[in-house]
C-alpha positions in Angstrom: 0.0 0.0 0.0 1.5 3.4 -0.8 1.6 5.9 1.6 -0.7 9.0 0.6 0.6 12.7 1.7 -2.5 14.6 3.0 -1.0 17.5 1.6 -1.4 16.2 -2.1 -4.8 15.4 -1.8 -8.7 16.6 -1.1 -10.1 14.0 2.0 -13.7 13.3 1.4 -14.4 11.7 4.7 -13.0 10.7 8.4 -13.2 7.5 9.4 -12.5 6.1 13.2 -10.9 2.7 13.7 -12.0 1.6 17.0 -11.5 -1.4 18.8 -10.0 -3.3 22.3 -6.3 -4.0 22.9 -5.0 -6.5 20.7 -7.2 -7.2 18.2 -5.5 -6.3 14.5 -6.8 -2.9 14.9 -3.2 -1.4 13.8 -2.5 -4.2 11.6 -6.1 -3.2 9.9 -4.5 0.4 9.8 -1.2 -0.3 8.0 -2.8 -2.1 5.6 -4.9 0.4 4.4 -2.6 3.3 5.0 0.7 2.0 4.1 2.0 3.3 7.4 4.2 1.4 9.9 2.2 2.0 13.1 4.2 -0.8 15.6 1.9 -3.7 16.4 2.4 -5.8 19.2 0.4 -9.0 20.9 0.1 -7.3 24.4 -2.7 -3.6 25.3 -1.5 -0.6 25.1 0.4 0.3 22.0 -1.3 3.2 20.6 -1.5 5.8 23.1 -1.9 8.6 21.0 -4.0 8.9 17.4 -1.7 8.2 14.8 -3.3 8.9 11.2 -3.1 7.9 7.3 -5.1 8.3 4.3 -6.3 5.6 2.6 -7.6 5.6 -1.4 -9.9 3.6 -2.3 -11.9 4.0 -5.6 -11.8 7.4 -6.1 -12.0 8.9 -2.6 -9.9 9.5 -0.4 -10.5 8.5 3.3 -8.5 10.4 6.3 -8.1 7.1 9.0 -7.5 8.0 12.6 -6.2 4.2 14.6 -7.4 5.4 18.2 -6.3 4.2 21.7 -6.9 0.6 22.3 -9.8 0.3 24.9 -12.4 -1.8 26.5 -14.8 1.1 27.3 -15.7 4.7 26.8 -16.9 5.5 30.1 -13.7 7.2 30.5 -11.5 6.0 33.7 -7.6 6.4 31.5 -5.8 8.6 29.5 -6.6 6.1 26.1 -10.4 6.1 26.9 -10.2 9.6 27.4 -8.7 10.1 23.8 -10.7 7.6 22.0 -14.1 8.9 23.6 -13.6 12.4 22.9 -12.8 11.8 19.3 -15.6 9.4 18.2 -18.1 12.1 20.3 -16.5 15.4 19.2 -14.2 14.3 16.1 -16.7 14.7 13.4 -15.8 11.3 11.7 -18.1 10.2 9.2 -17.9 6.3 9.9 -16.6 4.3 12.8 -14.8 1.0 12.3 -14.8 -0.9 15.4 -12.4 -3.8 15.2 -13.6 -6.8 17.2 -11.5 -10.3 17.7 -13.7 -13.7 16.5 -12.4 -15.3 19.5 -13.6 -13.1 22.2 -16.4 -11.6 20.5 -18.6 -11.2 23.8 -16.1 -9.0 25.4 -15.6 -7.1 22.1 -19.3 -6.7 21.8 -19.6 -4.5 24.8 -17.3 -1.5 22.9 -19.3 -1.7 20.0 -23.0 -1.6 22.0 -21.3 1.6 23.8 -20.4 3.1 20.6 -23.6 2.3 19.1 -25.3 4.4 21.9 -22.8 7.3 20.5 -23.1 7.1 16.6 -25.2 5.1 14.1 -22.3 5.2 11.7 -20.6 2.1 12.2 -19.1 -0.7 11.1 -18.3 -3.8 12.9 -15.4 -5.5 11.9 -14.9 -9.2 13.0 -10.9 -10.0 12.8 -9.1 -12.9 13.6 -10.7 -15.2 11.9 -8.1 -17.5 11.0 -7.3 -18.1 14.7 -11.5 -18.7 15.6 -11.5 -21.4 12.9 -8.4 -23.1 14.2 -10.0 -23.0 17.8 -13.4 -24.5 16.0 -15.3 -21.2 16.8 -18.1 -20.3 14.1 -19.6 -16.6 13.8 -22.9 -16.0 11.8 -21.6 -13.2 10.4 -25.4 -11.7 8.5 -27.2 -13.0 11.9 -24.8 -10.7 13.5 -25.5 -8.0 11.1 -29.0 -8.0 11.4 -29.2 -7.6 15.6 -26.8 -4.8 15.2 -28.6 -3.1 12.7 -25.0 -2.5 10.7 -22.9 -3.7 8.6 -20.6 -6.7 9.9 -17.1 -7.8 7.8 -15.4 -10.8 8.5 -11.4 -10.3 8.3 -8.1 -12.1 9.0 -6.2 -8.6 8.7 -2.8 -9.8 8.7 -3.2 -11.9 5.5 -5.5 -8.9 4.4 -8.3 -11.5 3.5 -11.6 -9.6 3.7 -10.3 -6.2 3.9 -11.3 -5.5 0.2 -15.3 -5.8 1.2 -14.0 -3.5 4.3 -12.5 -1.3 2.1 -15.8 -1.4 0.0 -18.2 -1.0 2.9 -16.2 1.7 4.5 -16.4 3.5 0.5 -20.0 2.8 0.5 -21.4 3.7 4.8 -19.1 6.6 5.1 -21.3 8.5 2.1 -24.8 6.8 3.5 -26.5 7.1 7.2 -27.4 3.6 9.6 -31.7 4.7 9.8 -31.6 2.2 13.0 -28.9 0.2 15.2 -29.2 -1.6 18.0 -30.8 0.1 21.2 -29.4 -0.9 24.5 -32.9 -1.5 26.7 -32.1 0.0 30.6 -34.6 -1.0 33.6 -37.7 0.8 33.5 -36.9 3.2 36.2 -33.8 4.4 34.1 -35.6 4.7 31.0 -38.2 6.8 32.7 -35.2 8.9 33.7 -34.1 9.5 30.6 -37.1 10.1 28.6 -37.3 13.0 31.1 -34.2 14.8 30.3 -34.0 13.5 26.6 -37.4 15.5 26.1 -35.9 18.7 26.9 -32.6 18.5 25.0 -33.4 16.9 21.9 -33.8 19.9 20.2 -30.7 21.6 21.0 -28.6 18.6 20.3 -30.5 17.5 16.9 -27.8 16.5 14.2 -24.8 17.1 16.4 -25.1 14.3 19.3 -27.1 11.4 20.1 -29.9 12.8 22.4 -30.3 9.6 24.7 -26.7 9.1 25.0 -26.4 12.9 25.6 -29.2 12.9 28.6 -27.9 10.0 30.2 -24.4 11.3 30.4 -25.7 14.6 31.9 -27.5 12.3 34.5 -24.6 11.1 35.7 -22.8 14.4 35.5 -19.8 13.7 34.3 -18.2 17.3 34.8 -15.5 16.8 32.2 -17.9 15.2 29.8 -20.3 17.8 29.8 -17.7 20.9 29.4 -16.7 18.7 26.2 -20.0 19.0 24.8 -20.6 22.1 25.8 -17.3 22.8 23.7 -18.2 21.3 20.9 -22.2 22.3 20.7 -20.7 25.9 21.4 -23.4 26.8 23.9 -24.1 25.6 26.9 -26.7 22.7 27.3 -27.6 23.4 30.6 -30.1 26.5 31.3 -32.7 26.7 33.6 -35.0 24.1 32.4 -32.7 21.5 31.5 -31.3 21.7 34.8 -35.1 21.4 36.3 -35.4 18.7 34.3 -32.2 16.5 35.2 -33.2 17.2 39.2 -36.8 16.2 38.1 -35.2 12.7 36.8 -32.7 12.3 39.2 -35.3 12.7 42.3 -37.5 9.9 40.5 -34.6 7.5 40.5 -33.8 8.4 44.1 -37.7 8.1 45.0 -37.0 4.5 43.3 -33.8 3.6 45.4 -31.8 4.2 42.4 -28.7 6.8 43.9 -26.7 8.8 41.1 -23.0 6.2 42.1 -25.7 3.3 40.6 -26.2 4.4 37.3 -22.5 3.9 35.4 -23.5 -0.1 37.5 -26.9 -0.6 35.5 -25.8 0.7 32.5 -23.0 -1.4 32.4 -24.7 -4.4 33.9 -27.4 -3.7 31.0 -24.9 -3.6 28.6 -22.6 -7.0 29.4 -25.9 -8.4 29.1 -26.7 -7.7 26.0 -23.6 -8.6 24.6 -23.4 -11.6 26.0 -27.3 -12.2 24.6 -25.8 -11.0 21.3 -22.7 -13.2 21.6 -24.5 -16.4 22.7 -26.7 -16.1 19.6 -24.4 -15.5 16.8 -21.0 -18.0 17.9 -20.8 -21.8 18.0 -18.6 -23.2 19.7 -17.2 -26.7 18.0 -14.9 -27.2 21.1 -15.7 -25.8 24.4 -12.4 -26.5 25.7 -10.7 -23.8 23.1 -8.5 -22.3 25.6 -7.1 -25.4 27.3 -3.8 -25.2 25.2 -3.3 -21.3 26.4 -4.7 -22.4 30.0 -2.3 -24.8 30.3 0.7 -23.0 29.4 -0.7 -20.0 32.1 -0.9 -22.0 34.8 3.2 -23.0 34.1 3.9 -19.3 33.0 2.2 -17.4 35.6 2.1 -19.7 38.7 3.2 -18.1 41.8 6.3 -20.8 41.9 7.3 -20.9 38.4 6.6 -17.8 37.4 9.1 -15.3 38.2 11.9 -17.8 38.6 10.8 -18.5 34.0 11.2 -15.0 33.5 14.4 -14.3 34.9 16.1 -18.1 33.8 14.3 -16.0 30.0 15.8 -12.5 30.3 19.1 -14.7 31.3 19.1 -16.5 28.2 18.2 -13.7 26.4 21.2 -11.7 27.8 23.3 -14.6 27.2 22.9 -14.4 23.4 22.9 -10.6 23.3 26.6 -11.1 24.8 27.6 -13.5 22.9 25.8 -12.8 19.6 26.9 -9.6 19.6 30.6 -10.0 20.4 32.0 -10.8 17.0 29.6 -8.7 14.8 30.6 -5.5 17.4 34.1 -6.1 17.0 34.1 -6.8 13.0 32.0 -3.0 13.0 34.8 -1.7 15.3 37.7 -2.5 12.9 36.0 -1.7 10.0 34.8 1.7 11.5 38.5 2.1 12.7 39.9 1.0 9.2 38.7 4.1 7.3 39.5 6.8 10.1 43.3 7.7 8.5 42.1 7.9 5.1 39.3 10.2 5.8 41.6 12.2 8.5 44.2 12.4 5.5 41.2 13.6 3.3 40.2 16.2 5.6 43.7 17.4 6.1 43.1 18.6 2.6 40.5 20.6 2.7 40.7 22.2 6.3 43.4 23.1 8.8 45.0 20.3 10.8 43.2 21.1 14.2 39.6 21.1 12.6 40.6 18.1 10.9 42.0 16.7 14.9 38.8 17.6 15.7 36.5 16.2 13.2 37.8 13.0 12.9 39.9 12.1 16.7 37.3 13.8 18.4 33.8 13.3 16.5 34.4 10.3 14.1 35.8 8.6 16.8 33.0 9.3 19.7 30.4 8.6 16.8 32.5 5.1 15.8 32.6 3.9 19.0 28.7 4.3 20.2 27.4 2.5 16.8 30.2 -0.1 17.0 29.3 -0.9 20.6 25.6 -0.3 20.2 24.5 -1.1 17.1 25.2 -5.1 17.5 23.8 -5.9 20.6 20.5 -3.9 19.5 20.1 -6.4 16.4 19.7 -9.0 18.7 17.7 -7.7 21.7 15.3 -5.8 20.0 14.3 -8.5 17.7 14.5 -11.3 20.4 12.2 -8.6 22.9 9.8 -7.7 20.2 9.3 -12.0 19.4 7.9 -12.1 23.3 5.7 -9.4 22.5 4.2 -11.0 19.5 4.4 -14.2 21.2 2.1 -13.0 24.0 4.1 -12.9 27.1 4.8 -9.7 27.9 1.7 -9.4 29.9 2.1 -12.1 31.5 5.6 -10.7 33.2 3.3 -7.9 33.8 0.3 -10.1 36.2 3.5 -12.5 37.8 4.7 -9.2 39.1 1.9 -7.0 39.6 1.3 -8.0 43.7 5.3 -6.8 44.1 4.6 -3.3 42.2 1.0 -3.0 44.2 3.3 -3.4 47.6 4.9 -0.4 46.6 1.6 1.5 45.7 2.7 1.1 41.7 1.3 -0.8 38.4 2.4 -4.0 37.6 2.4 -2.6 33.7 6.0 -0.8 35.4 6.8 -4.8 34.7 6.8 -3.6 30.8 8.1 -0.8 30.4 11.3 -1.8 32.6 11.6 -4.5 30.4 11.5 -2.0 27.4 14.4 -0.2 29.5 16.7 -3.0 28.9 17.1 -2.0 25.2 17.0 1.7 25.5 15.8 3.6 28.4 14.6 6.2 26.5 12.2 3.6 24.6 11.0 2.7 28.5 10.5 6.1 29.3 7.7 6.3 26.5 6.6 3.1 27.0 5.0 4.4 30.8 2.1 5.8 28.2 0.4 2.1 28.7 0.1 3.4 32.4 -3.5 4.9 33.2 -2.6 7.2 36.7 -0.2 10.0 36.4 1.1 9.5 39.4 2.3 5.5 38.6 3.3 6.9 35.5 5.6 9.2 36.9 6.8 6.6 39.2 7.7 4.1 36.5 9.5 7.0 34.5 11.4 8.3 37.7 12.4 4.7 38.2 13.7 3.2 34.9 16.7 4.2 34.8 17.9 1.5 37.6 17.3 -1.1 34.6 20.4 -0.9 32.7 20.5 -0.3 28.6 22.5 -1.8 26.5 24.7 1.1 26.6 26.0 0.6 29.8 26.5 -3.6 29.1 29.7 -3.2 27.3 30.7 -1.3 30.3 29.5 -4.2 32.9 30.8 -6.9 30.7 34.0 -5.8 30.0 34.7 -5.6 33.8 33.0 -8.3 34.6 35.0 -9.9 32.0 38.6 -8.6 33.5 38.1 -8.6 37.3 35.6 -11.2 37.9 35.2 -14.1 35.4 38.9 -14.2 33.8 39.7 -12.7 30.5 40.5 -16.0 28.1 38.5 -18.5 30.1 35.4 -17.8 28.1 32.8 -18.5 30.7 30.2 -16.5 29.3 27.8 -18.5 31.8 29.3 -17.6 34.5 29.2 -13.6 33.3 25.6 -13.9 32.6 25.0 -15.2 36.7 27.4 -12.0 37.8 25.3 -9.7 35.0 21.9 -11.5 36.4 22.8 -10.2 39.9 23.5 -6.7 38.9 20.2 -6.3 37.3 18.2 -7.7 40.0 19.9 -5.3 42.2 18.2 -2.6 39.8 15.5 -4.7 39.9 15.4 -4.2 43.7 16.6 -0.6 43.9 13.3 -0.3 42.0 10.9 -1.8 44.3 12.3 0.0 46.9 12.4 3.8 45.6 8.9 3.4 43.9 8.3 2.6 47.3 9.7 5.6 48.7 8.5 7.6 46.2 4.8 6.5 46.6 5.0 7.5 50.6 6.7 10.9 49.9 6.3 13.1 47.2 4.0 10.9 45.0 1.9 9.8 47.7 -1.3 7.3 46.3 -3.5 4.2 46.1 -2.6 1.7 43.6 -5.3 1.8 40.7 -6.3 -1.6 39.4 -6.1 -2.3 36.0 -7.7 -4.3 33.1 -4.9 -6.5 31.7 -5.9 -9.1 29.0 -4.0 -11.7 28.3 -3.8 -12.2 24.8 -3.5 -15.6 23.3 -0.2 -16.7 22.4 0.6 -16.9 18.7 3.0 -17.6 16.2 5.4 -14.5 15.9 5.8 -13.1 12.3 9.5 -13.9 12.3 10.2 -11.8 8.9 8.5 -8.7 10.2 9.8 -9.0 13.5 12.8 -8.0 12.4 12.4 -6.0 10.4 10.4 -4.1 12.5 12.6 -4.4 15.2 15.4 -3.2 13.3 13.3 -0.2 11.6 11.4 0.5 14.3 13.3 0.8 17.6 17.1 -0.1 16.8 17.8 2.3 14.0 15.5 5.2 15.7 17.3 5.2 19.0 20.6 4.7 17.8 19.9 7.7 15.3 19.4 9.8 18.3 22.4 8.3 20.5 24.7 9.6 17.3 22.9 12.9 17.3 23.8 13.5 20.7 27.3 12.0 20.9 28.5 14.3 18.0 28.7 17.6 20.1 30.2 15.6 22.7 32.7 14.6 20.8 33.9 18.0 20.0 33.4 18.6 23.7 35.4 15.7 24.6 38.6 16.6 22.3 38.3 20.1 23.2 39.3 18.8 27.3 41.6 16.6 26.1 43.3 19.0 23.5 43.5 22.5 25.6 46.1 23.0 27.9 46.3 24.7 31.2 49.4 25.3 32.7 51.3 22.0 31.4 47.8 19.7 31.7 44.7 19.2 29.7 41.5 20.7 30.7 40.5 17.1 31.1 42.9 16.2 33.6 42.4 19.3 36.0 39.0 18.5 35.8 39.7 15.2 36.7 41.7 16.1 39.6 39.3 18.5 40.8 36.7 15.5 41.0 39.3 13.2 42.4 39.0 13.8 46.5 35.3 12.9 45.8 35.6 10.2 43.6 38.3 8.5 46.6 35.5 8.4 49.0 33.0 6.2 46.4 36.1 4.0 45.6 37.0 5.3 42.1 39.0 8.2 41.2 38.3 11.5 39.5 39.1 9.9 35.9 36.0 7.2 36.2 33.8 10.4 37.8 34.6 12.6 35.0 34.0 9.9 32.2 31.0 9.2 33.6 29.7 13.3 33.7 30.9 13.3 30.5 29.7 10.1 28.8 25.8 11.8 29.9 26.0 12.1 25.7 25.9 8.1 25.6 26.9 5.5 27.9 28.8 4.0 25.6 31.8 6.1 25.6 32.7 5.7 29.3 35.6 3.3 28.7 37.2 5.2 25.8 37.2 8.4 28.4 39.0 6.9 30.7 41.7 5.0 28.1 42.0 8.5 26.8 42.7 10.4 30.3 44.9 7.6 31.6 47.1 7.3 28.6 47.0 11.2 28.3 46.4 10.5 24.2 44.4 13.8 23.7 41.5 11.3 21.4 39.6 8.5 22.2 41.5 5.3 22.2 40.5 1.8 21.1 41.5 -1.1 23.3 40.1 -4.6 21.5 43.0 -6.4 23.7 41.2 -6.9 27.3 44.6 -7.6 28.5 46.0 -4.3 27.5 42.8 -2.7 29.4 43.5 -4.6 32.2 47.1 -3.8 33.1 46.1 0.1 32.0 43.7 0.3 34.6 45.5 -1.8 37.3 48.3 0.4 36.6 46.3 3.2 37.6 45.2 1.6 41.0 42.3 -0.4 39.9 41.4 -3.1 42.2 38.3 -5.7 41.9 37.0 -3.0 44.9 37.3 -0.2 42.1 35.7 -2.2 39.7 33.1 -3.1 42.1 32.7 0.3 42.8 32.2 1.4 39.0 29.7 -1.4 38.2 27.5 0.1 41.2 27.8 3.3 39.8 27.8 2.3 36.2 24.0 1.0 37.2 23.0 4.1 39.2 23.3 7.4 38.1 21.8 9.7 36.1 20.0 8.5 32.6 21.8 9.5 29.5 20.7 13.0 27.7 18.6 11.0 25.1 16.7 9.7 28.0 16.6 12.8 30.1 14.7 14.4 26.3 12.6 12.1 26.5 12.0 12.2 30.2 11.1 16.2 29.5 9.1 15.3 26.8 6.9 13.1 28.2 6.4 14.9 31.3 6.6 18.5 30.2 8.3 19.3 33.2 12.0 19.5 34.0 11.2 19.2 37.5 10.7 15.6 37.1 13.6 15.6 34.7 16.2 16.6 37.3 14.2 14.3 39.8 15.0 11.9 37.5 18.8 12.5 37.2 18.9 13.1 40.9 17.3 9.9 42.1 19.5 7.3 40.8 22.9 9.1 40.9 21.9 9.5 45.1 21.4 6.1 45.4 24.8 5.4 43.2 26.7 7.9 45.8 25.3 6.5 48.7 26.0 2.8 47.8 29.3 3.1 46.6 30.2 5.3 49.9 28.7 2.5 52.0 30.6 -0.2 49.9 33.7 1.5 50.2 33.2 2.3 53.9 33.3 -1.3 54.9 36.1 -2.4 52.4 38.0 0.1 54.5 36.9 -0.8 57.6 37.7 -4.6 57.0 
């Protein structure tokens, strides 16, 4: 499908795509867009409404993929968003996206948005995986109770989405005459009749009266501002507000209070979807689920749980090491290989210093972060997007929601820390999944403690020298030491979300609606290419935007001399009392203030200041590394020391952007660069406290 500029083109009509988590809806979207709108088999992935235009004959459709919900009565940000712009967007046609397999629960978005618009269309997706599970839907029996059109779709092979494309071509330019009404007890129904008299008139051909009147019966504030908004009047005047006392005293006279009415309508609702449902679907097998079932109960027991996730992530880590080892190196070399030619090239054109500085200073710092991040991105971002489309990210999410609810936070936190692992930026933006602000702000204060793959190399490598052995090639054994540093973060994070929710972000834990989606076989292909497109490309595109200006920043230090030393070294010294009393010295503090560009270019700091080189300096040989820094009084307590801090301190600037970004605050942005680098100074004081004291 090509991809249509909106620019180049006259849109005829807005359509909404509508539809729970996980159900094709984006996969529905990219297909008719052309767009690459990230898919994934777990809720939460579209946050915000991303858009596309879609041709189709010869009109041209404006499609708007909304928030992934299971209700518009509006208790999170992604009902919020989705409500607001079926009500007040002025789409011409709905497309609500249901999944064959769980129609009943699907059923209840579509009655709710029924009650909103008459311009819908229901479209039944998954088929493929219903059949497989013996599940048959009367598709035209389904049709006919709804009073709109109903098309049957397996989205990701795009079978049926040429009669969607046709219907949506077709409804868009035509009005439903009569859906579906949702039938309330009598004492309700009386209720609204009351106020619907009075308003239906001032509403007429902007909003659905009933649905109108029973929202301002239950008098939702925000709601009601939004209408007035949109109406561009105010609803309420004397005798609408006479009117909605009139009904709400006749439901009180009938032991119906105002906190009861969101319970019948939904109780109303569920059952007539589950009416709807039970009519339509056959069920070949009942036992459709057992396979799924039976894989839970291993997958999210209590006992087996947790200790399969982390045995997972090990193995995981495991091949990230070791898969990315040779590939990392070959890019090194290669990277490396060309630097004299284009310095000589350079040297041509400009003067030698600008030339130093171009190519020791910002080739270099840029060589070094792809070479070192690029490989190990390849492979976890592919391998963390297969458990995604797999299914099992949620389920890491409900093994560890009871530990996260302890600490007054959201077991969704489980997510996005795993997202952190790759990039904490990425994890940062993955807290959008989390309904409350306040657990939102939690899980972005606290990702950091989950180290990125820009800080690995670091970890390894030292690992690697001071721990494990260099030459014995016991990557096992690294992977237990690497296991223990992360489940330190893991703990530091429990315990300052903790903190955090008792102090300055004080709260009850919110329960949340967390499907677990069937598991299915991951699209291998666009996995990775996904993957690769998607996440590894886009953050290490803004690692190298960042690293470039701290490349210049970086040679300048090393390159500027005061008084017989570099900048870099008085600034190292001037660190260096400090440094003493968290067990490093004021080299390793100053690499690490000034790797805050990327994480990756710790090491080559401190090669540089050590040998006093003036440029970054590449060290393949762990040997060589290893007598360089023992020579400069490194002991396993130092490297012990730099681990601990290497895992807390402050986030790298990509992060900290993205921190500001989704926050709009630098409050929490320096909150977030404060936080971890405490806890770093205060453990590695404590650490090497008792090292001196024993």
């Amino acid at each position: 499908m090509k991809i249509i500029k909106e620019d180049k083109v006259k849109i005829d009509k807005v359509i909404a795509l509508a539809g729970n988590p996980n159900v094709g809806k984006s996969t529905v979207f990219n297909a008719f867009t052309g767009l690459n709108q990230h898919t994934g088999n777990w809720p939460g992935k579209t946050v915000s409404n991303a858009s596309g235009i879609m041709k189709y004959m010869d009109h041209y459709f404006k499609i708007y993929d909304l928030p992934g919900i299971y209700s518009i009565l509006a208790h999170s940000e992604e009902e919020v968003v989705a409500r607001d712009f079926i009500c007040f967007g002025d789409a011409d046609l709905t497309v609500v996206v249901c999944d064959a397999c769980t129609l009943m629960r699907n059923l209840n978005l579509v009655l709710q948005i029924l009650e909103i618009t008459n311009n819908v269309i229901v479209c039944v997706n998954l088929i493929d995986e219903a059949k497989k599970k013996d599940i048959h839907i009367d598709i035209d029996l389904l049709s006919k109770i709804l009073g709109v059109k109903v098309v049957a779709t397996t989205a990701r092979s795009g079978k049926g989405l040429d009669e969607l494309a046709s219907s949506i071509d077709k409804n868009s330019f035509s009005k439903n005459k009569k859906t579906l009404k949702i039938d309330y007890n009598d004492y309700l129904e009386e209720a609204i009749k009351i106020v619907e008299k009075e308003i239906k008139d001032k509403v007429k051909g902007c909003l659905n009266s009933r649905w109108t009147a029973i929202n301002l019966l239950k008098g939702d504030s925000e709601l009601i501002n939004n209408i007035h908004n949109y109406l561009g009047y105010s609803l309420i005047d004397e005798r609408v507000e006479d009117k909605i006392k009139e009904a709400r005293n006749y439901l009180l006279g009938n032991k119906i209070m105002s906190n009861d009415l969101e319970d019948l309508i939904v109780e109303a609702i569920n059952k007539k979807a589950e009416e709807i449902s039970n009519s339509v679907t056959h069920y070949g097998k009942e036992d459709y689920t057992k396979k799924d079932r039976r894989i839970d109960k291993i997958l999210t027991n209590k006992f087996t749980g947790i200790p399969i996730m982390l045995l997972l992530f090990a193995f995981i880590f495991w091949l990230t090491i070791e898969g990315a080892n040779y590939p990392s190196d070959l890019l090194n070399k290669l990277l490396f290989s060309i630097e004299d030619n284009l310095f000589n090239f350079c040297n041509l054109l400009l003067p030698k210093f600008i030339s130093d500085m171009l190519i020791h200073g910002v080739y270099r710092t840029l060589a070094w972060v792809v070479s070192v991040m690029l490989p190990p991105m390849m492979i976890f971002f592919p391998l963390f997007t297969l458990l995604e489309d797999l299914g099992y990210l949620p389920r890491i999410a409900f093994n560890v929601d009871k530990l996260f609810k302890k600490c007054s936070s959201c077991g969704k936190q489980a997510l996005t820390m795993a997202m952190g692992f790759g990039c904490n930026a990425v994890g940062v933006s993955g807290t959008r999944i989390i309904d409350s602000k306040r657990e939102r702000l939690i899980a972005i204060l606290t990702n950091n403690f989950v180290p990125c793959n820009g800080r690995f190399p670091t970890l390894i490598a030292i690992i690697t020298m001071f721990m494990v052995g260099i030459g014995t090639n016991n990557s096992f054994l690294s992977v237990i030491i690497l296991m223990s540093v992360i489940l330190l973060g893991i703990l530091m994070t429990f315990i300052v979300s903790n903190l955090l929710s008792k102090t300055i972000l004080k709260g009850i834990p919110s329960s949340f609606t967390l499907e677990l989606p069937p598991y299915r076989r991951p699209q291998i292909c666009k996995v990775i290419v996904r993957s690769i497109l998607d996440r590894t490309l886009f953050v290490l595109g803004r690692a190298v935007s960042i690293a470039i200006p701290a490349g210049l920043i970086i040679w300048v230090m090393a390159n500027v001399d005061i008084n017989g030393l570099s900048l870099l070294t008085h600034t190292s010294n001037f660190f260096d009392p400090f440094a003493k009393l968290l067990g490093m010295d004021g080299v390793i503090l100053l690499a690490f203030i000034l790797g805050f560009p990327a994480n990756e270019i710790v090491i080559p700091i401190i090669i540089m200041s050590y040998m006093a080189t003036g440029n970054l300096t590449d060290f393949s040989n762990l040997y060589e590394l290893k007598n360089l820094l023992v020579t400069n009084g490194w002991t396993i307590y130092t490297a012990i020391s730099v681990m601990i801090f290497c895992l807390f301190h402050f986030p790298c600037s990509t992060t900290c952007l993205t921190i500001r970004k989704e926050t709009k605050s630098n409050k929490w942005m320096f909150l977030s660069m404060l936080i971890p680098t405490l806890c770093g100074i205060i453990i590695c004081f404590i650490f090497n406290l008792i090292v001196k004291l024993l």
